[in-house]
C-alpha positions as CSV (number, residue, x, y, z in Angstrom):
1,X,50.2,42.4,-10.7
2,X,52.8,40.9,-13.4
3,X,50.4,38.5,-14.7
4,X,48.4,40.6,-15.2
5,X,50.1,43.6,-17.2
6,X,51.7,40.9,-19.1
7,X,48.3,39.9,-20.0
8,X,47.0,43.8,-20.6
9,X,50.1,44.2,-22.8
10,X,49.3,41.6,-25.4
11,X,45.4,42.0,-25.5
12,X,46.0,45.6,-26.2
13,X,48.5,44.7,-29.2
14,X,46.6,42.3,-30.5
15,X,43.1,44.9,-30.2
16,X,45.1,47.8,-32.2
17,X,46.3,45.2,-34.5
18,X,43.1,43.9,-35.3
19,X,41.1,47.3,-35.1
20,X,43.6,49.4,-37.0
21,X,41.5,49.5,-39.7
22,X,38.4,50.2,-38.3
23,X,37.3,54.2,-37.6
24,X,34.1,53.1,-35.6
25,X,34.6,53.3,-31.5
26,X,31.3,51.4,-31.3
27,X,33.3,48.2,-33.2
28,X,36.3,48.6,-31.8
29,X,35.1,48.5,-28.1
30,X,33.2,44.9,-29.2
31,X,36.7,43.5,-30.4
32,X,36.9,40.8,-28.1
33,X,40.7,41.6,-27.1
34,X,39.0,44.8,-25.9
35,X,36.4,42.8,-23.7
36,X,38.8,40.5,-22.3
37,X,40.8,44.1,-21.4
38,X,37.7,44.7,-19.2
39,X,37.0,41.3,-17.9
40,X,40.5,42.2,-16.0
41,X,39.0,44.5,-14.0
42,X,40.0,47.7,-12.4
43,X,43.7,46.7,-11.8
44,X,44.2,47.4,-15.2
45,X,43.2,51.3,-14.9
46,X,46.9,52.2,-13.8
47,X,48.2,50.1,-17.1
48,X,45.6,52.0,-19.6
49,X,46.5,55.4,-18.6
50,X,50.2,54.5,-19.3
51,X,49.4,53.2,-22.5
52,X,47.4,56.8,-22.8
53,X,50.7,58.5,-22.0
54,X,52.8,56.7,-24.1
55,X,50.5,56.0,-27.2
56,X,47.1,58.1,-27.0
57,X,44.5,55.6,-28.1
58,X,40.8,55.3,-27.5
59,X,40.9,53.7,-24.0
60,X,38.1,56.3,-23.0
61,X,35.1,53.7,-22.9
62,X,36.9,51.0,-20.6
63,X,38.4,54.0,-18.0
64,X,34.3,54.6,-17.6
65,X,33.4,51.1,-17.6
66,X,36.3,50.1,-15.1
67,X,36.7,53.5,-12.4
68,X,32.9,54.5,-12.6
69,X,34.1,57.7,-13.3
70,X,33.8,60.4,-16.6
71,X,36.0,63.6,-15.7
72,X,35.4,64.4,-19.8
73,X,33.0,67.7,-19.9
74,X,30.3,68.7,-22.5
75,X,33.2,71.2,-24.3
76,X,35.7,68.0,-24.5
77,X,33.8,65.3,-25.8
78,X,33.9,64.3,-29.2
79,X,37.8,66.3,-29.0
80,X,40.3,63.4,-28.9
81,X,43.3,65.5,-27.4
82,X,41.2,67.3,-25.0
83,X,39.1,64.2,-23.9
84,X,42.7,61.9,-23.1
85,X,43.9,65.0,-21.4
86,X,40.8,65.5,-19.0
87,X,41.9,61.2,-18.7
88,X,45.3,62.0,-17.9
89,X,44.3,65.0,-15.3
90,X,42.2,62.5,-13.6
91,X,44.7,60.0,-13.5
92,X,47.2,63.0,-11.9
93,X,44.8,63.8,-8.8
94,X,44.0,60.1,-8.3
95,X,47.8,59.5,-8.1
96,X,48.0,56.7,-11.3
C-alpha cells in the first residue's frame, strides 16, 4: 500500500510538471508518468480521487481505464467542475 502511494505520489508530480504546458488531454494521457500511473493498477483509484479532492486535475481518463466505470453523463462531459464532481459522487457511494 505504502510503496505504492509513494510511487503514485511522485509519478503524478513529475506528469503535472512535465505536462503543465500542454492543453491537449490526448498528450497528456501519453506522458509516460501518466502510463506508469496506470500500469499500477486499480489500487491507485483511492489515491487519484484524493489528488481530485485536493488539487482537481484531469485524472478522468485513468478513473475509466482503472474502475471500468464512467458515472460522467451527456450534460457533464466536456464541463471540468461538473465531470470531477460526478468523479467525486462516485467515489462517495463506492466508499473511497
Amino acid at each position: 500500500g505504502n510503496f505504492i502511494q509513494q510511487r503514485f505520489k511522485e509519478l503524478a508530480r513529475r506528469w503535472r510538471e512535465e505536462t503543465i504546458a500542454i492543453s491537449s488531454p490526448q498528450k497528456r494521457y501519453l506522458n509516460e508518468n501518466y502510463l506508469r500511473i496506470l500500469r499500477l493498477g486499480e489500487e491507485v483509484v483511492p489515491f487519484i480521487i484524493n489528488e481530485l479532492r485536493r488539487k482537481p486535475d484531469d485524472w478522468f481518463f485513468a478513473l475509466r481505464h482503472l474502475t471500468g466505470e464512467n458515472p460522467v453523463t451527456d450534460e457533464d462531459r466536456g464541463d471540468f467542475r461538473r465531470v470531477t464532481n460526478a468523479w467525486l459522487r462516485w467515489a462517495q457511494e463506492k466508499r473511497l
